[in-house]
C-alpha positions as CSV (number, residue, x, y, z in Angstrom):
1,X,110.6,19.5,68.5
2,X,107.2,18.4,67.2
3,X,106.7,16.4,64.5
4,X,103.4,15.8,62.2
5,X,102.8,12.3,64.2
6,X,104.0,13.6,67.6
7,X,101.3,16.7,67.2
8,X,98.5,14.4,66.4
9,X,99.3,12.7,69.1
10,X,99.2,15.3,71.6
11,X,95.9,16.9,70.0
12,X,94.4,13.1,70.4
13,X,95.3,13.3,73.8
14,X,94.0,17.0,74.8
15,X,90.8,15.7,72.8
16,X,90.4,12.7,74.9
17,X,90.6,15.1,78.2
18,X,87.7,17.5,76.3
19,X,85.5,14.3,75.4
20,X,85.7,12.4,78.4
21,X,84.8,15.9,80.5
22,X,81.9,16.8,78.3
23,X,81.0,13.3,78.6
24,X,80.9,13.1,82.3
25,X,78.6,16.8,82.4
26,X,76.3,16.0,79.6
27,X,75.7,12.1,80.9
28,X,74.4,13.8,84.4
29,X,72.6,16.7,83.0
30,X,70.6,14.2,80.5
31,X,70.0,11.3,82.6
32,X,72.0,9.3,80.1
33,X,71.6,5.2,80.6
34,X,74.1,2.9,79.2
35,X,76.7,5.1,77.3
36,X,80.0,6.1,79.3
37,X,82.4,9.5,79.5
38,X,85.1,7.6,78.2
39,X,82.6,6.7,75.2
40,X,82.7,10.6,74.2
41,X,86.7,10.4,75.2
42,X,87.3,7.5,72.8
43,X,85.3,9.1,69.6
44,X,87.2,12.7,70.2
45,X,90.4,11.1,70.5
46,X,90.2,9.0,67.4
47,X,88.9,11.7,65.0
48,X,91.9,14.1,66.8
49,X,94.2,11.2,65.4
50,X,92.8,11.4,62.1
51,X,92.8,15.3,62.2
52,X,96.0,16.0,59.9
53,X,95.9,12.9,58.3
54,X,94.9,14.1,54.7
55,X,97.5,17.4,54.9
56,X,100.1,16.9,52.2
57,X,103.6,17.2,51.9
58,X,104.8,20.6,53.1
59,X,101.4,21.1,55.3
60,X,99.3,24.0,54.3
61,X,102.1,25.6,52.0
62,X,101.6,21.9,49.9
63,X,97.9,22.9,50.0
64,X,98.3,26.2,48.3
65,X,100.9,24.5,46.2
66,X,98.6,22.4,44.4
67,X,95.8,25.1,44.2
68,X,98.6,27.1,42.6
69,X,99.1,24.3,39.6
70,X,96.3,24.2,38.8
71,X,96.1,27.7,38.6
72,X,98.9,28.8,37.1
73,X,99.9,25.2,35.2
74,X,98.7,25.4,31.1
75,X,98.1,21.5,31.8
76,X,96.1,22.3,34.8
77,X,93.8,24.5,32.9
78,X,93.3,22.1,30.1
79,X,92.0,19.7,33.2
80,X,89.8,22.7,34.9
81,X,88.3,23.3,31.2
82,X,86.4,19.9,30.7
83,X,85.1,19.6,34.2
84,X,81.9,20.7,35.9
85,X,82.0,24.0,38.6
86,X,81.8,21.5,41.8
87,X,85.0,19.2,40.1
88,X,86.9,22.4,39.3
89,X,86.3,23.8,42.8
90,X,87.2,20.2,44.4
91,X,91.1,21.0,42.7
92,X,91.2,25.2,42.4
93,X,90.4,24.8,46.8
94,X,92.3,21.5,47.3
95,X,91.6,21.0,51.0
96,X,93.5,19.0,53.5
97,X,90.4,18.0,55.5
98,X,88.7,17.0,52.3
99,X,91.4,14.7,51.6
100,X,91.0,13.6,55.2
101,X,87.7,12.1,55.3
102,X,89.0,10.6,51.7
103,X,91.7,8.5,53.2
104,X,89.9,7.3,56.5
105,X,86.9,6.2,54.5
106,X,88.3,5.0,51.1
107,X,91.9,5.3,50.1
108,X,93.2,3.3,53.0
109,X,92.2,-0.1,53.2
110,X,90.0,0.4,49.5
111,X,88.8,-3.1,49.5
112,X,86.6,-2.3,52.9
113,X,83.1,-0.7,51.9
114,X,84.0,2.4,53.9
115,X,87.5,2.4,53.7
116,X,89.0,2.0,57.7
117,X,85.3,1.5,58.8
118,X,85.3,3.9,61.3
119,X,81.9,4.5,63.1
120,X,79.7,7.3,61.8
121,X,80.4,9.3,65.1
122,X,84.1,8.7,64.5
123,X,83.8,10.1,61.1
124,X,80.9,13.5,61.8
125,X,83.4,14.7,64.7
126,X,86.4,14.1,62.3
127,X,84.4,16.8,59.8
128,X,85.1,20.0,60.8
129,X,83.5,21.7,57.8
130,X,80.6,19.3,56.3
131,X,79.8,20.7,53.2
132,X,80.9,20.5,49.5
133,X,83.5,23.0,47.7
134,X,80.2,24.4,45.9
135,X,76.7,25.2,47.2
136,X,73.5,26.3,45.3
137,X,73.0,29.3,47.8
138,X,75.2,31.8,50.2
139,X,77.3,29.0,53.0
140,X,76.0,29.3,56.1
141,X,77.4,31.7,58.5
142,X,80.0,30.5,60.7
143,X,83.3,28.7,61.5
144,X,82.0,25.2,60.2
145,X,81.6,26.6,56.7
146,X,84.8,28.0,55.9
147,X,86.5,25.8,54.0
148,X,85.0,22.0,52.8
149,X,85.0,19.1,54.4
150,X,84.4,16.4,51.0
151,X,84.6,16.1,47.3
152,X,82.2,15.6,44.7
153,X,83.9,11.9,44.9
154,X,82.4,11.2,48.7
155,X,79.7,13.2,48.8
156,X,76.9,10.6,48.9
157,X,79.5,8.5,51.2
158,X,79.5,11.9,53.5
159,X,75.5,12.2,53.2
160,X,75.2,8.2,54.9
161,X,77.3,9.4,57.5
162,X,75.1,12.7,58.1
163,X,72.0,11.1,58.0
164,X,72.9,7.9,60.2
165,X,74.4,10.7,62.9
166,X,70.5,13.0,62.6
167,X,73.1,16.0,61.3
168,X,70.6,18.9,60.4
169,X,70.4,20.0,56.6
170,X,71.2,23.2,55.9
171,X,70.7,23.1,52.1
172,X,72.1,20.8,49.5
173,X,75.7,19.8,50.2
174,X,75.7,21.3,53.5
175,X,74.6,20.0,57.2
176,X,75.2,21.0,60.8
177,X,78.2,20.4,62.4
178,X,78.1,17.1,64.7
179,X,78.6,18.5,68.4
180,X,82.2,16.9,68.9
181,X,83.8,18.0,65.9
182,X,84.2,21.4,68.5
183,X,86.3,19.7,70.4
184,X,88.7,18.3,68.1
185,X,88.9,21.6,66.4
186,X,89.9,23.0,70.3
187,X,91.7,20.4,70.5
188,X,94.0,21.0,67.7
189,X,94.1,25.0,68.3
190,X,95.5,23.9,72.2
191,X,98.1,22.0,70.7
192,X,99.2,24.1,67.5
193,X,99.0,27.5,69.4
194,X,100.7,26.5,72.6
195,X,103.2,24.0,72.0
196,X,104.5,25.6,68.5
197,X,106.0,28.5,71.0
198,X,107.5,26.1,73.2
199,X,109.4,24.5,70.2
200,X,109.9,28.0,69.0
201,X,111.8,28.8,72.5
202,X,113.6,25.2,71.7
203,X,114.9,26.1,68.4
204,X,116.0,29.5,69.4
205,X,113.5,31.7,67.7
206,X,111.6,33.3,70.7
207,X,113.1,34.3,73.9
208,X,112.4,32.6,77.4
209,X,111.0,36.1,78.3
210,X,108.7,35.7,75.4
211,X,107.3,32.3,75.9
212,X,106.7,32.9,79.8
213,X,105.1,36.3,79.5
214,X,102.8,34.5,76.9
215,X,101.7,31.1,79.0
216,X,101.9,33.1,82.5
217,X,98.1,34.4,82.0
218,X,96.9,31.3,80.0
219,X,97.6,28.8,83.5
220,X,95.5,30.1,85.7
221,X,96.8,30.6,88.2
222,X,99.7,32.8,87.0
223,X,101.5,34.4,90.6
224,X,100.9,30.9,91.9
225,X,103.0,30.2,88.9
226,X,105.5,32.7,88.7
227,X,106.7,31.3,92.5
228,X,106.7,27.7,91.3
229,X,109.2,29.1,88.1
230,X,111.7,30.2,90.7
231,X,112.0,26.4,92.2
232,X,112.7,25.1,88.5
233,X,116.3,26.3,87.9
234,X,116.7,24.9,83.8
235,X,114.8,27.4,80.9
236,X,113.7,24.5,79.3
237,X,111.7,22.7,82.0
238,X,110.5,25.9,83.1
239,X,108.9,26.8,79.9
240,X,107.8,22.5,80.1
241,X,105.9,23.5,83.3
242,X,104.1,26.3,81.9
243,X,103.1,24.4,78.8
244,X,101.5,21.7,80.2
245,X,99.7,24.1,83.4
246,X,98.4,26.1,80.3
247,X,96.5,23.0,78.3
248,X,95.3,22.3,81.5
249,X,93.8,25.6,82.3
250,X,92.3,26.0,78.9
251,X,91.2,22.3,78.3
252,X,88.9,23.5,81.7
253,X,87.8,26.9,80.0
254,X,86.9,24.7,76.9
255,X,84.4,21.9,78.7
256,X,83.2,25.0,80.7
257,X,82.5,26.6,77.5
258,X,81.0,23.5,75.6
259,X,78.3,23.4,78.0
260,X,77.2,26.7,78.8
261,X,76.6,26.4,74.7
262,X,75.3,22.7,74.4
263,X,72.0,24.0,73.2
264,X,73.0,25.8,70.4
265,X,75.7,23.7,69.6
266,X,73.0,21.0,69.7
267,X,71.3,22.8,67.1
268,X,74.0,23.1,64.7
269,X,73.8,26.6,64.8
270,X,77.1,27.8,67.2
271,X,79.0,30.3,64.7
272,X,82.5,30.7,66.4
273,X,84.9,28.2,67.6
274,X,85.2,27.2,71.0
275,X,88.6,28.9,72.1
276,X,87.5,32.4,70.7
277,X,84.2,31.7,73.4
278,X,86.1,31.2,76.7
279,X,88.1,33.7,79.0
280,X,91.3,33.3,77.9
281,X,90.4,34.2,74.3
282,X,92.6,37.2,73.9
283,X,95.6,35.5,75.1
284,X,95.2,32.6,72.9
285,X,94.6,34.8,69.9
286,X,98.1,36.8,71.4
287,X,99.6,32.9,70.7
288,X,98.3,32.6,67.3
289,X,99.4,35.9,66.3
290,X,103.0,35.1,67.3
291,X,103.1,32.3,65.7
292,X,102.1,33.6,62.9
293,X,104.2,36.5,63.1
294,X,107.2,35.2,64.3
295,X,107.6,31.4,64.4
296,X,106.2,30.8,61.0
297,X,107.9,33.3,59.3
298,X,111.4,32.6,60.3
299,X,113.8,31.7,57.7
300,X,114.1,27.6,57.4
301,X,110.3,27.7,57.6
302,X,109.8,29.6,54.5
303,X,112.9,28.1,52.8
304,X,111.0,24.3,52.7
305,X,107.7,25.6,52.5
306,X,108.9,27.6,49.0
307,X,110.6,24.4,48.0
308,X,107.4,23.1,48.1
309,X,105.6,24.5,45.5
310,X,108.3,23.6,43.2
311,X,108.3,19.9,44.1
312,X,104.9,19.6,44.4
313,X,103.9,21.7,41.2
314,X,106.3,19.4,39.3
315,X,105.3,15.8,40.3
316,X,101.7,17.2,39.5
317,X,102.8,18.4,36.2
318,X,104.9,15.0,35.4
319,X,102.0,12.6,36.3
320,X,98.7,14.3,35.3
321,X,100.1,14.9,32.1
322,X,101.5,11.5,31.5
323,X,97.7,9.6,32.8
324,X,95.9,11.9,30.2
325,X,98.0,10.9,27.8
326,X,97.6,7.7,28.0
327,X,93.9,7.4,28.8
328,X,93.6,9.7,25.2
329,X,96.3,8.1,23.1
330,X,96.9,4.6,25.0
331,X,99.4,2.6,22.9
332,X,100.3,6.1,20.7
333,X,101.3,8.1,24.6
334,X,104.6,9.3,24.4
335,X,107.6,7.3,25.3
336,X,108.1,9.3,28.7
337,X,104.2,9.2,30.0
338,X,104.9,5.1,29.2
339,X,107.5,5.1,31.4
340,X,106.4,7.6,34.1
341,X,103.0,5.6,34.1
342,X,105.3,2.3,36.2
343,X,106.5,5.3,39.0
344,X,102.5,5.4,39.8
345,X,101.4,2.8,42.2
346,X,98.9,0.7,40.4
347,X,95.6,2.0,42.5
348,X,96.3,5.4,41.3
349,X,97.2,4.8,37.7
350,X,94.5,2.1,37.0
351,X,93.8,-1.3,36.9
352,X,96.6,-2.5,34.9
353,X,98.1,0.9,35.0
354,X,95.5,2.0,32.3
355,X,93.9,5.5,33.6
356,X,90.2,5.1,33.9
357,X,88.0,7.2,31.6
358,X,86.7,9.4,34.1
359,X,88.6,12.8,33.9
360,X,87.7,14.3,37.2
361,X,88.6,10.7,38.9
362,X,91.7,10.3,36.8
363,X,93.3,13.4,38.1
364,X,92.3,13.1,41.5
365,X,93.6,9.8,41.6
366,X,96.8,12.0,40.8
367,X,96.5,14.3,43.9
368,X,95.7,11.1,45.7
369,X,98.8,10.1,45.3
370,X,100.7,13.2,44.9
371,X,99.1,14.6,48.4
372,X,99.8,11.1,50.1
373,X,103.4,11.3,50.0
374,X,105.9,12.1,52.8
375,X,107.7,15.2,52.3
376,X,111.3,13.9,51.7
377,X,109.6,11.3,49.5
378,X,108.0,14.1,47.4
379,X,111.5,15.7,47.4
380,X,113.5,12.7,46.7
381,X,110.9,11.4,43.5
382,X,110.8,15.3,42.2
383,X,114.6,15.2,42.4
384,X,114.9,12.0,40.5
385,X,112.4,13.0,37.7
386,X,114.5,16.2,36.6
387,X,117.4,14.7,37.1
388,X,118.7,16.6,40.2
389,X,120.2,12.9,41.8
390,X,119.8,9.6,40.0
391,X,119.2,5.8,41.6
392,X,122.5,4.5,42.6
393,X,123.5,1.8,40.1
């Protein structure tokens, strides 16, 4: 069964295939001197890497979990209260692939002007959505402007990036989406859709019956198929087959797709994602919605993912509370925000674990760290705060 680094793995891969295929096509139909496929390979497989990186503990359940503090959390709203619409937005909408382009260009490696120093390409096909959490007029239409891809924090760091890369400005705090970033986002929806049903089958929630009657029309070549099943005698390599015929099928359908569109996805003005384009759209949306009805759903799913907000509501409850009480009382803070302060790694806290004056930084320093963590190390620290298990000795 998949895990969080195993799946970014596989979407790096499958986004290597798409970049190194619309490489090859767009390199002969432009006459292109000096670059290489494996040069759009490369950039579409690094940026898949990256893809999940800034998802927090628990995955999308920890995203609505901190939306949800700050919500629902009296401490949250005195924070919302003193901040600007864009700030309050940046925490009300916390967003994975904000956080994303956060880590890869600042949080790791802080010293580095640009954090991991990625190339600009690198970072435009890393941004699915390249716009703020608020815009002076209606978001564009279209896929690329459903969620936000920055905060207020990086948005000149984000506006380098678009103008080095020529992205097209759509209106302030908003740009066209770099060509590539399609095919990471294919990338990812390959992976996610097809391979969380094959883990399903693993862990007993869907059927054999299920799983083949879902990949059968997504390789291809499905009677051709169907007669290779019957010379593969174990359920489990069977359904192995099928998976890996059916990325290789729709990786095809994608490239195909990608350039019958390159013009207006030159233009920055393609609307829908690439696997909702290609032939096999309806049975890839039959995936998702089994997923979605089924797999995600099931019962030890929803058990950690409810744990979640729990944990996650209560480490942001212990540690924004205890930096704004020290950055407005300092030596007066309460005994426990002067002790909680030394469980906050230094380049969150402060410089000298004194919270810097900046309100909107402070805190977001908090769901830095907060959103960095691994789940069972946001499970263990929550448990040790309330007193749920203690340090040995």
């Amino acid at each position: 069964v998949r895990t969080r680094l195993t799946h970014s793995l596989e979407v790096s891969s499958v986004g290597r295939s798409l970049g190194t295929m619309v490489g090859d096509s767009v390199i002969k139909r432009h006459h292109l001197q000096s670059v290489y496929p494996q040069d759009f390979g490369a950039v579409v497989a690094a940026a898949s890497l990256a893809h999940d990186i800034g998802n927090p503990p628990f995955g999308h359940a920890g995203e609505d979990a901190i939306r949800l503090w700050f919500t629902s959390s009296a401490a949250g709203h005195a924070v919302l209260e003193q901040l600007n619409e864009a700030q309050r937005q940046d925490f009300l909408r916390f967003e994975g692939n904000a956080q994303g382009f956060r880590i890869i260009t600042r949080l790791q490696s802080p010293d580095n002007p640009g954090g991991m120093q990625l190339t600009c390409a690198t970072l435009g096909t890393f941004t699915k959505y390249p716009r703020a959490s608020v815009l002076t007029a209606e978001p564009p239409a279209g896929i690329a402007f459903k969620k936000f891809g920055f905060y207020q924090d990086d948005a000149d760091l984000f506006a380098e990036v678009a103008g080095q890369l020529g992205l097209e400005p759509l209106q302030p705090g908003a740009w066209g989406r770099h060509p590539l970033a399609y095919l990471v986002e294919a990338a990812d929806d390959i992976c996610y859709r097809i391979i969380d049903v094959e883990d399903a089958f693993r862990l007993q929630q869907l059927r054999f019956e299920e799983v083949r009657d879902l990949l059968l029309p997504l390789t291809g070549e499905p009677e051709r198929a169907r007669r290779k099943l019957e010379h593969i005698t174990r359920p489990k390599e069977r359904i192995e087959y099928l998976r890996a015929k059916t990325i290789g099928a729709i990786i095809d359908q994608v490239h195909q797709c990608f350039m019958a569109n390159e013009a207006s996805i030159l233009a920055g003005v393609l609307a829908d994602e690439l696997l909702d384009m290609i032939p096999a759209a309806g049975a890839m949306r039959a995936l998702k919605a089994c997923g979605e009805n089924q797999v995600y759903v099931s019962k030890p799913v929803v058990e950690v993912e409810a744990a979640g907000f729990e944990v996650l509501g209560g480490l942001l409850e212990a540690f924004v509370t205890t930096v704004n009480d020290i950055a407005v009382k300092g030596p007066s803070a309460s005994p426990k925000s002067r002790m909680l302060i030394h469980l906050i790694p230094e380049h969150f806290a402060g410089p000298g674990r004194q919270p810097v004056a900046d309100l909107y930084r402070r805190v977001l320093a908090i769901t830095d760290f907060v959103s960095g963590m691994t789940d069972s190390y946001a499970v263990a620290l929550f448990k040790k705060l309330t007193g749920i298990s203690l340090p040995n000795g």
